[in-house]
CHARMM internal coordinates of N, CA and C (Angstrom, degrees):
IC EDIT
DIST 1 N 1 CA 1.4409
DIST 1 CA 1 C 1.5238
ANGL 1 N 1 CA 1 C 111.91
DIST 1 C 2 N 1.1461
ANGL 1 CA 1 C 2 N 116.88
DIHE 1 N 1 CA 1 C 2 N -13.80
DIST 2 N 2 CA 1.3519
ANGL 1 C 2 N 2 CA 110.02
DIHE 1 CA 1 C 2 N 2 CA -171.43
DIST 2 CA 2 C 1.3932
ANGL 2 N 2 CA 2 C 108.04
DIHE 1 C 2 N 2 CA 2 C -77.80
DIST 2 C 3 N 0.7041
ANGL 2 CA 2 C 3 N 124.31
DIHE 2 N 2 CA 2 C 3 N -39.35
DIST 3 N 3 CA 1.6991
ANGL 2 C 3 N 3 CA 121.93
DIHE 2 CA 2 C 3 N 3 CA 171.02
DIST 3 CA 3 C 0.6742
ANGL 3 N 3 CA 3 C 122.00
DIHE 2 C 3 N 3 CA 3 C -43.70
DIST 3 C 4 N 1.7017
ANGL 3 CA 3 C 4 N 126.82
DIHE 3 N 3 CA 3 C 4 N -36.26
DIST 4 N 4 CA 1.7469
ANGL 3 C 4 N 4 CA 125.15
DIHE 3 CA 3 C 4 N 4 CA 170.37
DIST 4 CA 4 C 1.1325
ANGL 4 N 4 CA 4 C 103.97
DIHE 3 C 4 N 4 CA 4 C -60.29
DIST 4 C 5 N 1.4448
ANGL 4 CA 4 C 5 N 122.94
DIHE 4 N 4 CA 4 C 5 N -60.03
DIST 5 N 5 CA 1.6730
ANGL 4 C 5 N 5 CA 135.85
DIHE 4 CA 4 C 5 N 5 CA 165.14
DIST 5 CA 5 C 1.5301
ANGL 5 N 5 CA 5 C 105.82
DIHE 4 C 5 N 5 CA 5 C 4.77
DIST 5 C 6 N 1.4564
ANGL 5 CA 5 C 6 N 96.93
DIHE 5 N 5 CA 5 C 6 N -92.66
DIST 6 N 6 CA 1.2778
ANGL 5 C 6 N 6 CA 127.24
DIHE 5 CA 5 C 6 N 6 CA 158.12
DIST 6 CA 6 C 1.4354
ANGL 6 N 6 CA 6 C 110.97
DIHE 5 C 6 N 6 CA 6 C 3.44
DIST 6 C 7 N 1.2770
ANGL 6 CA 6 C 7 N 100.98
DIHE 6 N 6 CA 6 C 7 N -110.08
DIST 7 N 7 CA 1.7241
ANGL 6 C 7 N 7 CA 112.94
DIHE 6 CA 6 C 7 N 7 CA 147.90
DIST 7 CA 7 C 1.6644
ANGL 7 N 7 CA 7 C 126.08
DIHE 6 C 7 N 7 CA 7 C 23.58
DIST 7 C 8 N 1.4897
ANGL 7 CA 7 C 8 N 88.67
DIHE 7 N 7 CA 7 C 8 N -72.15
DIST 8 N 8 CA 1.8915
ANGL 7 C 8 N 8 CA 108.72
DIHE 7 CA 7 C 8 N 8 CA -157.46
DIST 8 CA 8 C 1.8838
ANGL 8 N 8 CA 8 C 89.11
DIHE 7 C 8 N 8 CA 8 C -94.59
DIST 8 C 9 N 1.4577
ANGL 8 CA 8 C 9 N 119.47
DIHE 8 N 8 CA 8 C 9 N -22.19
DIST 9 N 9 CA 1.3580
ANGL 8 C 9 N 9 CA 125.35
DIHE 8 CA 8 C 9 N 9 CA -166.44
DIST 9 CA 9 C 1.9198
ANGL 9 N 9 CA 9 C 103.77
DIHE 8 C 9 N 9 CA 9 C -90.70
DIST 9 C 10 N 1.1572
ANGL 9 CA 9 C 10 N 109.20
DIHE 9 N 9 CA 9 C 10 N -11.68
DIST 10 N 10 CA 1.5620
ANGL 9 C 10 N 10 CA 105.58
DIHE 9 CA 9 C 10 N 10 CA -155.61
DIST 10 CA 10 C 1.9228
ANGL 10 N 10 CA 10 C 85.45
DIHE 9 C 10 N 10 CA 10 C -161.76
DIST 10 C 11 N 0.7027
ANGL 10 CA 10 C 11 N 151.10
DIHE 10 N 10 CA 10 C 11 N 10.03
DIST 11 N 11 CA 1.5984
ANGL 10 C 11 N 11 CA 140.18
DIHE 10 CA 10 C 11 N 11 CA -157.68
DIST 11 CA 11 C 1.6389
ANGL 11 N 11 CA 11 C 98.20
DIHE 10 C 11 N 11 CA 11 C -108.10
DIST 11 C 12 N 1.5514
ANGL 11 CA 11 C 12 N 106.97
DIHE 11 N 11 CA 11 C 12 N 143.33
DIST 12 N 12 CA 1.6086
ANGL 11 C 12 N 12 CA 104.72
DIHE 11 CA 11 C 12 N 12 CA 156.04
DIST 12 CA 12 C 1.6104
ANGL 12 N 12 CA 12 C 124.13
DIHE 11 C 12 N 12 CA 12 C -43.31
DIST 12 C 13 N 1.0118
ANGL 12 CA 12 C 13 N 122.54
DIHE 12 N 12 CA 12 C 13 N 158.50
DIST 13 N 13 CA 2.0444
ANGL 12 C 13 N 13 CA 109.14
DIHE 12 CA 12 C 13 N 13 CA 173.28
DIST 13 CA 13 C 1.3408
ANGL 13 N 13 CA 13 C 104.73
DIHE 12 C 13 N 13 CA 13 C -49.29
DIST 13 C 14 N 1.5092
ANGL 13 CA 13 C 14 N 136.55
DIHE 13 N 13 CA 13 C 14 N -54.13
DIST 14 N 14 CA 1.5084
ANGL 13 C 14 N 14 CA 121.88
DIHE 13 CA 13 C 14 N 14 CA -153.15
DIST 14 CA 14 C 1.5217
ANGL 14 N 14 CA 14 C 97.66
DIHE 13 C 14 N 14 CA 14 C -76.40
DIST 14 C 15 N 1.3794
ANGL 14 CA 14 C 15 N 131.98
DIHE 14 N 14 CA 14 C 15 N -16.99
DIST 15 N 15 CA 1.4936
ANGL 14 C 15 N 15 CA 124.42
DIHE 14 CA 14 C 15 N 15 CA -160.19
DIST 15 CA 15 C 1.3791
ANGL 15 N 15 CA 15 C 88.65
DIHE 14 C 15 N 15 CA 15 C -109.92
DIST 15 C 16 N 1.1966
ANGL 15 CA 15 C 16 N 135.83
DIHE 15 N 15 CA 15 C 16 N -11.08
DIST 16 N 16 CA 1.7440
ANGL 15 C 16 N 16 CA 128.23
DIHE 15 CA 15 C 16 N 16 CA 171.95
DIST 16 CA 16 C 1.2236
ANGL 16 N 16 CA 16 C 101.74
DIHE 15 C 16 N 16 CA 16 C -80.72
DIST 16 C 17 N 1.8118
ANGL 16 CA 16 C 17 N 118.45
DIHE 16 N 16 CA 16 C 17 N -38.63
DIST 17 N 17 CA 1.8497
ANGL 16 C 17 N 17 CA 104.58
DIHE 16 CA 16 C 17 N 17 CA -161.07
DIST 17 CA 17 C 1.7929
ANGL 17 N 17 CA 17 C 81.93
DIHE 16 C 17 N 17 CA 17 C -82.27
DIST 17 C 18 N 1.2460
ANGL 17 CA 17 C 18 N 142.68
DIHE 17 N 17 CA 17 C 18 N -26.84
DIST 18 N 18 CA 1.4922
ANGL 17 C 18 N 18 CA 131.56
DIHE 17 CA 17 C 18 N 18 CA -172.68
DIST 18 CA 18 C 1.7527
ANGL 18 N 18 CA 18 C 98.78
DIHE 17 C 18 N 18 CA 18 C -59.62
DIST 18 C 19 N 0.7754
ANGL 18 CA 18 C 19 N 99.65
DIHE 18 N 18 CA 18 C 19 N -69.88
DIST 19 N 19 CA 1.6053
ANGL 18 C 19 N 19 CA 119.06
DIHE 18 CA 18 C 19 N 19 CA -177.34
DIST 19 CA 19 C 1.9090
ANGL 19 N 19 CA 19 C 104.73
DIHE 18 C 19 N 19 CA 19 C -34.35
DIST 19 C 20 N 1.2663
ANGL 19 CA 19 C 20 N 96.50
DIHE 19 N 19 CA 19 C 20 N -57.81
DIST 20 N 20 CA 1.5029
ANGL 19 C 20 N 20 CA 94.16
DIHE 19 CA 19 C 20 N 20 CA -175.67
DIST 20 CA 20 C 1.6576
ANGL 20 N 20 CA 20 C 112.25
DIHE 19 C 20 N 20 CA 20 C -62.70
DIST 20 C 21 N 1.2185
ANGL 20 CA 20 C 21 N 131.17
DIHE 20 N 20 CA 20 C 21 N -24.96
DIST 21 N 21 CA 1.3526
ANGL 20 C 21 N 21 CA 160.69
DIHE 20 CA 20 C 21 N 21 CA -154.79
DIST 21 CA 21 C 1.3422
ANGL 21 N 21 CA 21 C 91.47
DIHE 20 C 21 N 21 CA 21 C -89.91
DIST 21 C 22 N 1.5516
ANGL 21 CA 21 C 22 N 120.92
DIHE 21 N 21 CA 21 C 22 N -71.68
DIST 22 N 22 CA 1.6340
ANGL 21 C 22 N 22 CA 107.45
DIHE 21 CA 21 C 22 N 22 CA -164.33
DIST 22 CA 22 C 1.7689
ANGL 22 N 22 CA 22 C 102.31
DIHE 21 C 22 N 22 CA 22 C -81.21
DIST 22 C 23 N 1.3643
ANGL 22 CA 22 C 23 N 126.09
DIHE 22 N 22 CA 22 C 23 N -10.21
DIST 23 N 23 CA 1.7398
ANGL 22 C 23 N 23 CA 111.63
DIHE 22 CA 22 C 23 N 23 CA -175.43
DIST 23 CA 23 C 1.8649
ANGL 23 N 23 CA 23 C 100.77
DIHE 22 C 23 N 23 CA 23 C -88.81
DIST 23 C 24 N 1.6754
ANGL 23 CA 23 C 24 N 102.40
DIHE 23 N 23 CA 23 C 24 N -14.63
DIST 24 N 24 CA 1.9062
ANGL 23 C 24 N 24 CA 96.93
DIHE 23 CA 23 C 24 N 24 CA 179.49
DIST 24 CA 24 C 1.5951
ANGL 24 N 24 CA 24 C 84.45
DIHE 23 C 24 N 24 CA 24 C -86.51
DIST 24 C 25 N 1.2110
ANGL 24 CA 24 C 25 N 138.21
DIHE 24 N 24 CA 24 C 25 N -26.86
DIST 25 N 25 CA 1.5058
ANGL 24 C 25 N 25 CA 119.45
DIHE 24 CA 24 C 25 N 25 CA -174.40
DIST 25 CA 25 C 1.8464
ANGL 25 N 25 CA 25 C 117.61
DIHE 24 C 25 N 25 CA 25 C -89.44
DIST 25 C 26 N 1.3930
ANGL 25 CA 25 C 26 N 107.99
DIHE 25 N 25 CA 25 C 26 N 0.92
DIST 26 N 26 CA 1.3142
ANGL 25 C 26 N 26 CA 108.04
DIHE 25 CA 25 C 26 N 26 CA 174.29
DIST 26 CA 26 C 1.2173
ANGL 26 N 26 CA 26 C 115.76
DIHE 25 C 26 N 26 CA 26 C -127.95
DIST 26 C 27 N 1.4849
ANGL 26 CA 26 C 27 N 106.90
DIHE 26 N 26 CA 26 C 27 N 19.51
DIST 27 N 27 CA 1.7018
ANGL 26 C 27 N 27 CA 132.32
DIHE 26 CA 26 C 27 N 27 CA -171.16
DIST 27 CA 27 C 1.8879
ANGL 27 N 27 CA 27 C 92.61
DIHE 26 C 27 N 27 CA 27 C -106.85
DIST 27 C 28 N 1.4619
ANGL 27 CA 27 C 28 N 114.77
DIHE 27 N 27 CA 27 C 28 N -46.49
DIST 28 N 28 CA 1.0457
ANGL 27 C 28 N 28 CA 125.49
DIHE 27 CA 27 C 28 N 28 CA -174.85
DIST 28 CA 28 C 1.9060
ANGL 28 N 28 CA 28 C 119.06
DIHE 27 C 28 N 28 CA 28 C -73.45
DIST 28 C 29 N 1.3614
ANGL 28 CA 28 C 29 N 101.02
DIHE 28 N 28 CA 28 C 29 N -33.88
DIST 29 N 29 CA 1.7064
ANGL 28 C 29 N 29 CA 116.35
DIHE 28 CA 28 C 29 N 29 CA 158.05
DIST 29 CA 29 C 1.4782
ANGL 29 N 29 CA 29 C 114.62
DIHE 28 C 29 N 29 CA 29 C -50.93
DIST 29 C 30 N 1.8161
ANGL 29 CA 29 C 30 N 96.61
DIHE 29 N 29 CA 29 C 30 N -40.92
DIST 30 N 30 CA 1.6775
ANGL 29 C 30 N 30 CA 98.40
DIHE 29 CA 29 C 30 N 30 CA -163.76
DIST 30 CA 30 C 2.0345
ANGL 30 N 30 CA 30 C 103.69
DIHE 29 C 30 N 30 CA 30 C -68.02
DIST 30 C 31 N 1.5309
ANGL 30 CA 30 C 31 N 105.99
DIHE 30 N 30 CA 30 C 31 N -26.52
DIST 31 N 31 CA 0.9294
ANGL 30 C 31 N 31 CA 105.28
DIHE 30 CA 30 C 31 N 31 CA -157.89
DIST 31 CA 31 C 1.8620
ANGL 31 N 31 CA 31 C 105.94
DIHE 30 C 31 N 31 CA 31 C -73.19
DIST 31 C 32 N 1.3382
ANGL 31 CA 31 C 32 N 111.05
DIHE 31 N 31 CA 31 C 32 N -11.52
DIST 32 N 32 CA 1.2481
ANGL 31 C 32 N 32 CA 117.03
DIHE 31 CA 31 C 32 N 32 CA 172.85
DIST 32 CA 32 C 1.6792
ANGL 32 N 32 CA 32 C 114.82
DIHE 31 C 32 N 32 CA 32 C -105.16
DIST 32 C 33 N 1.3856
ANGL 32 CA 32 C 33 N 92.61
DIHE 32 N 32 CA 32 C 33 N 23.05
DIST 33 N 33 CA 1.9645
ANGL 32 C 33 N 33 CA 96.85
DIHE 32 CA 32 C 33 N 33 CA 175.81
DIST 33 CA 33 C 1.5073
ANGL 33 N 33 CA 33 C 115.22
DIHE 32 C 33 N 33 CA 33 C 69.59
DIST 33 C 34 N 1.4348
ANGL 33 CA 33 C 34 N 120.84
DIHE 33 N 33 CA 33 C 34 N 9.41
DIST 34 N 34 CA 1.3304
ANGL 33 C 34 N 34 CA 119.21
DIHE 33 CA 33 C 34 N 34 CA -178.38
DIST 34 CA 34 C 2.0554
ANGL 34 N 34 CA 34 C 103.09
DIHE 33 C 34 N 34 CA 34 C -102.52
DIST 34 C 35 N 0.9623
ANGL 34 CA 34 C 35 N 96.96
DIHE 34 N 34 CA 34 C 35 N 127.73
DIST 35 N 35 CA 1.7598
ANGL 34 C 35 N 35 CA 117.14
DIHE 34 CA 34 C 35 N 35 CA -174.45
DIST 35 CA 35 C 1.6658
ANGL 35 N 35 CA 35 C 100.01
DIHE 34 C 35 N 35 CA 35 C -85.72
DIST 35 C 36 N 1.1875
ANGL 35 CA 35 C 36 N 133.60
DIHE 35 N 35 CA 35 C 36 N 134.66
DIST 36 N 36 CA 1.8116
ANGL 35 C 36 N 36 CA 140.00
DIHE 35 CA 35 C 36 N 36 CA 165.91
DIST 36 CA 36 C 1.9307
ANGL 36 N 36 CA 36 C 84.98
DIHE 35 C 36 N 36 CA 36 C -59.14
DIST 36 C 37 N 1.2321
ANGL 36 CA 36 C 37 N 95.54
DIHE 36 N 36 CA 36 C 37 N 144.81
DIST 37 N 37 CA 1.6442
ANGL 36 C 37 N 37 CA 106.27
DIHE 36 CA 36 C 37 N 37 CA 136.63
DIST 37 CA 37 C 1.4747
ANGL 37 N 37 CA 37 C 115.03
DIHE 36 C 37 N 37 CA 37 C -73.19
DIST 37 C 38 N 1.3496
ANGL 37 CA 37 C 38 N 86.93
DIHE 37 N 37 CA 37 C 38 N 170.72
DIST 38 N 38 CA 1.8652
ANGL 37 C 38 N 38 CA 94.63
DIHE 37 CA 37 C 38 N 38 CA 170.92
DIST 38 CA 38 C 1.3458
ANGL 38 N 38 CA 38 C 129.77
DIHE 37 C 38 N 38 CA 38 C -102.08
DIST 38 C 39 N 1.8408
ANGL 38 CA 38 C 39 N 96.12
DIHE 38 N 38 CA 38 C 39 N 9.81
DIST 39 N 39 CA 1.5594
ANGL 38 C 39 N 39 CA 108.43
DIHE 38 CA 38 C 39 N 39 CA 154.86
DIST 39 CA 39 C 1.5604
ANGL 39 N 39 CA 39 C 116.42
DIHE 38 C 39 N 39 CA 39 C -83.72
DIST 39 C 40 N 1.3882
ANGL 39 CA 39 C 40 N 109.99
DIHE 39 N 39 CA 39 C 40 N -17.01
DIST 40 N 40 CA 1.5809
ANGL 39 C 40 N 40 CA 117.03
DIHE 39 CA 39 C 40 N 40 CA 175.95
DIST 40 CA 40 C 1.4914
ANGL 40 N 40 CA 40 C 103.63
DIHE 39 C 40 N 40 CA 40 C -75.63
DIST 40 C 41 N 1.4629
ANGL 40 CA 40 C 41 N 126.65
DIHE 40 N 40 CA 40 C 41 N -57.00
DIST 41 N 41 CA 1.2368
ANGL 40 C 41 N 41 CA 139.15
DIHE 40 CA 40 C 41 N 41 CA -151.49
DIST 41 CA 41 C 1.8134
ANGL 41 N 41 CA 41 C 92.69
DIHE 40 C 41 N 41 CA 41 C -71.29
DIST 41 C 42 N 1.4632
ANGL 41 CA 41 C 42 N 126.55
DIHE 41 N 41 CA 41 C 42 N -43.70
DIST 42 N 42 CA 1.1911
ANGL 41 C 42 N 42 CA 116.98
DIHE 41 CA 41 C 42 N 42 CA 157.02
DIST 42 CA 42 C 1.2027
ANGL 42 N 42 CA 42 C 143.22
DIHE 41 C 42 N 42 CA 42 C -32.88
DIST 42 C 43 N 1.6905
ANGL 42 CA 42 C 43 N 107.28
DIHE 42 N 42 CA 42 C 43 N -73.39
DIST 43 N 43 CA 1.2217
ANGL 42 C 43 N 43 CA 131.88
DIHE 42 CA 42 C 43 N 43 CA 160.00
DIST 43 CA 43 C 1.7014
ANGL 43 N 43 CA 43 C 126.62
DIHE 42 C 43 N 43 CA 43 C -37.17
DIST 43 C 44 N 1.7936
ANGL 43 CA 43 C 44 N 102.46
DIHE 43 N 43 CA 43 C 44 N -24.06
DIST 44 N 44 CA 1.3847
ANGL 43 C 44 N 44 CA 105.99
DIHE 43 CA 43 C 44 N 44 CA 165.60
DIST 44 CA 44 C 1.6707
ANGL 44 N 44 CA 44 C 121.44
DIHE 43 C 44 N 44 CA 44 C -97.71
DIST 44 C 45 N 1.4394
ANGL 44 CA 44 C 45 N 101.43
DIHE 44 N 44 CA 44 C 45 N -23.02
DIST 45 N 45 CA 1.5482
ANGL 44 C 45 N 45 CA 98.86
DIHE 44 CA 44 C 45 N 45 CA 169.15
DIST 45 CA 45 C 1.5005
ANGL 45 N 45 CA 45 C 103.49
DIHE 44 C 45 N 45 CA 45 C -52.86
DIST 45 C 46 N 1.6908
ANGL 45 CA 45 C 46 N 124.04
DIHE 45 N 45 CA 45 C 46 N -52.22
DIST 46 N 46 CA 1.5311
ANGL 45 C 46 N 46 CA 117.87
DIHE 45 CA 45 C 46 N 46 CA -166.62
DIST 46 CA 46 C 1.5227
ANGL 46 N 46 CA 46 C 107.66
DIHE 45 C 46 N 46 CA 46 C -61.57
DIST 46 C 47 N 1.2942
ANGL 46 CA 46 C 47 N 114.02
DIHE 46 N 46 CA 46 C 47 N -40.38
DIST 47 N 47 CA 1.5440
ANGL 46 C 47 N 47 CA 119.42
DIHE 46 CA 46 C 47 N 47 CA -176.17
DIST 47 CA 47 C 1.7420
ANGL 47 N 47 CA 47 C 94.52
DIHE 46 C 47 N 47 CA 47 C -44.10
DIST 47 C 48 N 1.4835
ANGL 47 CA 47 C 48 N 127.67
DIHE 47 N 47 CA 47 C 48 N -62.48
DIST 48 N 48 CA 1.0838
ANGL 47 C 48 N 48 CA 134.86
DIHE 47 CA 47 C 48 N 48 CA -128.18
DIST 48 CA 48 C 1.7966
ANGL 48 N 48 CA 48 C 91.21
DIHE 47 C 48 N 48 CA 48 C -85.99
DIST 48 C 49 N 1.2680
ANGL 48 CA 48 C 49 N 102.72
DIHE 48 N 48 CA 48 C 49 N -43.75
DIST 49 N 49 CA 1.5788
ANGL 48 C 49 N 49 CA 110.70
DIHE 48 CA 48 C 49 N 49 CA 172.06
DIST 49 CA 49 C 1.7166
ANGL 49 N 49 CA 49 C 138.24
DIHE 48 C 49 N 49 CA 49 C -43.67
DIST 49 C 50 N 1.7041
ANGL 49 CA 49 C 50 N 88.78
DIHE 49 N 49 CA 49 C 50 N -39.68
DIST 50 N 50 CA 0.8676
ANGL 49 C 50 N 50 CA 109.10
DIHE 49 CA 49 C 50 N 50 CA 167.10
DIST 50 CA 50 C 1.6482
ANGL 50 N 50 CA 50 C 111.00
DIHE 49 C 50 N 50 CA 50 C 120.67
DIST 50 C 51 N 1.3460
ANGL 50 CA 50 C 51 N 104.84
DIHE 50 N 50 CA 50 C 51 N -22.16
DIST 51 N 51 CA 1.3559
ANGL 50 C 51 N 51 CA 104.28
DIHE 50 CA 50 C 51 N 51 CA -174.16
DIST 51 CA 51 C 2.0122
ANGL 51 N 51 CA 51 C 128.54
DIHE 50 C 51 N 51 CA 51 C -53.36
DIST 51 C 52 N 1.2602
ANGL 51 CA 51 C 52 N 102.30
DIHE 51 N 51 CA 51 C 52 N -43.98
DIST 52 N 52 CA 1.0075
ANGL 51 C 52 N 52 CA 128.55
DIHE 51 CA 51 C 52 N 52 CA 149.81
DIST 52 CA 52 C 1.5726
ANGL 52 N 52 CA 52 C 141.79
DIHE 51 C 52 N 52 CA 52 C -90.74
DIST 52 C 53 N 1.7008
ANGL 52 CA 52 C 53 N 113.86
DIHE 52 N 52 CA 52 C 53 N 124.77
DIST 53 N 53 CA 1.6086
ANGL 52 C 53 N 53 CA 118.07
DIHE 52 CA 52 C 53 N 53 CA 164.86
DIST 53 CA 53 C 1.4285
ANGL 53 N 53 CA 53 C 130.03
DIHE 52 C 53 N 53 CA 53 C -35.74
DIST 53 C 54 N 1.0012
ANGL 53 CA 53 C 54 N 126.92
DIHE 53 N 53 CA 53 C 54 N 179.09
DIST 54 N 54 CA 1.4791
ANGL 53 C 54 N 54 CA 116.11
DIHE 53 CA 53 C 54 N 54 CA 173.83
DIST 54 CA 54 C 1.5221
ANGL 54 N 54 CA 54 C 88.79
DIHE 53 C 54 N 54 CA 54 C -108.69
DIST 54 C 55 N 1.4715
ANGL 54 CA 54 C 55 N 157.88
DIHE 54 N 54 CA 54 C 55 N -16.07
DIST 55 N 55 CA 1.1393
ANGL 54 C 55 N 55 CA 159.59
DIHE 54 CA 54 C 55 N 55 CA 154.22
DIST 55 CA 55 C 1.6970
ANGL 55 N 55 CA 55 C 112.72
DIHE 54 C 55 N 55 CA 55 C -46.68
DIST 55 C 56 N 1.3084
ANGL 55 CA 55 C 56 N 94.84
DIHE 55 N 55 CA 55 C 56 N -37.13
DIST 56 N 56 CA 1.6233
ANGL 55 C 56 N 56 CA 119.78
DIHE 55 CA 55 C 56 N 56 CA -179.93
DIST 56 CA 56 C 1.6681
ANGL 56 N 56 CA 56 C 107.76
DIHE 55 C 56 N 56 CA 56 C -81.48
DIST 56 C 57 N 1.0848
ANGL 56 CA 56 C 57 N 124.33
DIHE 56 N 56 CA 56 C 57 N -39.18
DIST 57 N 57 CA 1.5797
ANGL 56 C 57 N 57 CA 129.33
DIHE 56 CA 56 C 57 N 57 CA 143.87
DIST 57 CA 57 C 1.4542
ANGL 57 N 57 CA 57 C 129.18
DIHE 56 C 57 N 57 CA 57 C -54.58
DIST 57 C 58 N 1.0367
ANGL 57 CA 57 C 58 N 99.07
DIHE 57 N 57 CA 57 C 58 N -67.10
DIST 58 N 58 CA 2.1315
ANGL 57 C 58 N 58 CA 102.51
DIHE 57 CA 57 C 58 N 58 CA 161.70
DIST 58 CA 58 C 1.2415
ANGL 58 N 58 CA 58 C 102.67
DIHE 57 C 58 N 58 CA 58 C -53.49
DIST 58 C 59 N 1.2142
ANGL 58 CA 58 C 59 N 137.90
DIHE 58 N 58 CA 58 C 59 N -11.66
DIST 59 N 59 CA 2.2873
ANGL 58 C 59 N 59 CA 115.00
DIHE 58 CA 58 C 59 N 59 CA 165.86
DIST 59 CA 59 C 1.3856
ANGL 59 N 59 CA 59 C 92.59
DIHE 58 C 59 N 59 CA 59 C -97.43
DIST 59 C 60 N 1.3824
ANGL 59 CA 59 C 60 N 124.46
DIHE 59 N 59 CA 59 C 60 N -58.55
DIST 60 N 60 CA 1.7086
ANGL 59 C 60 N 60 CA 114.03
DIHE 59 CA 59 C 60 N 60 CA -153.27
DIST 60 CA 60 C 1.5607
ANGL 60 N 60 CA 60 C 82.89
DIHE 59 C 60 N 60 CA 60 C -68.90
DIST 60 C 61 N 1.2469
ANGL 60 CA 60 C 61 N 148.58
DIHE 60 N 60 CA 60 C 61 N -67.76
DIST 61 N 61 CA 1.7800
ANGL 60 C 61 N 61 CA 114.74
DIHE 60 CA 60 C 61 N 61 CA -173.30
DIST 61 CA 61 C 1.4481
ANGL 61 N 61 CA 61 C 116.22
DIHE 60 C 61 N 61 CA 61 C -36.46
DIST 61 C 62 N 1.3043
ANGL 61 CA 61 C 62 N 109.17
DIHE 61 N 61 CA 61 C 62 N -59.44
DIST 62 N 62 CA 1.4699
ANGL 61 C 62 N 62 CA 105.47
DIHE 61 CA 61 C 62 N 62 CA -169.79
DIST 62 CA 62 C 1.3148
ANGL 62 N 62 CA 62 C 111.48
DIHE 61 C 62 N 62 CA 62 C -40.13
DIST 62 C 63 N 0.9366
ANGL 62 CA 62 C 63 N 123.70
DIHE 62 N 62 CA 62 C 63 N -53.36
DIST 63 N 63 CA 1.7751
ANGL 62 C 63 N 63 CA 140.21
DIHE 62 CA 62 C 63 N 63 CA -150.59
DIST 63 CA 63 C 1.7289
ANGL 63 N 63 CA 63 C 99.01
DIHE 62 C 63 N 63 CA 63 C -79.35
DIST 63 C 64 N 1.6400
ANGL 63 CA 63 C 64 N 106.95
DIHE 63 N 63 CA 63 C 64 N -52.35
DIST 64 N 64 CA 1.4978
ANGL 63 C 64 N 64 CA 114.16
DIHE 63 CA 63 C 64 N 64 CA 171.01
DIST 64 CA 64 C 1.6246
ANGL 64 N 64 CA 64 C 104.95
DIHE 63 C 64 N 64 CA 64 C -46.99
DIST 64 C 65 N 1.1023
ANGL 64 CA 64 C 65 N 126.43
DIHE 64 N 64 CA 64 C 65 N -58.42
DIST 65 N 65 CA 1.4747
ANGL 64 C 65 N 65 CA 120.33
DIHE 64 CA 64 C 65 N 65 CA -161.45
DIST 65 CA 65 C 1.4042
ANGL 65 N 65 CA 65 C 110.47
DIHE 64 C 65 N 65 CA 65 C -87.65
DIST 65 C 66 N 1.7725
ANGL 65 CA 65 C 66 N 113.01
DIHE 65 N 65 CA 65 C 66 N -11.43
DIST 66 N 66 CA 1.4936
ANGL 65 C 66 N 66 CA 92.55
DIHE 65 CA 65 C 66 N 66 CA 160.95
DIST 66 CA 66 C 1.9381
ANGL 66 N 66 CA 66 C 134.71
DIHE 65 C 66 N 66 CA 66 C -101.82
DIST 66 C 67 N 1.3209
ANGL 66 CA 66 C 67 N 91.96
DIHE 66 N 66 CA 66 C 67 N 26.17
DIST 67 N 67 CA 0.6909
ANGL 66 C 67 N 67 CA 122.50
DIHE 66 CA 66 C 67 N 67 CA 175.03
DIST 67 CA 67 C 1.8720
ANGL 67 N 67 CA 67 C 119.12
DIHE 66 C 67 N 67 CA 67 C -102.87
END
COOR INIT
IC SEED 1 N 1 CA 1 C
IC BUILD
């Protein structure tokens, strides 16, 4: 989690409100005992970077977990 931290603590505006966005959405998992992989926690650094869409996140999860 600290990396989102990071992020929202030190980030441009669009990569702080990303950042704040995926640690309240994997803050909210925690609250039901479910942990991110570290293909998620990846997949959101790129989201947050910019490299990747969030459409582009919704397939590589999908595809990761049906797999």
């Amino acid at each position: 989690m600290t990396d989102f931290e990071e992020y929202i603590r030190q980030g441009e505006p669009l990569k702080k409100e990303k950042g704040y966005a995926w640690l309240t959405a994997i803050g909210l998992q925690d609250v039901d005992g479910l942990k991110p992989s570290s293909y998620l926690i990846e997949t959101a650094k790129q989201n947050i970077e910019g490299d990747i869409t969030i459409t582009e996140v919704k397939n590589r999860i999908d595809s990761y977990y049906k797999a």
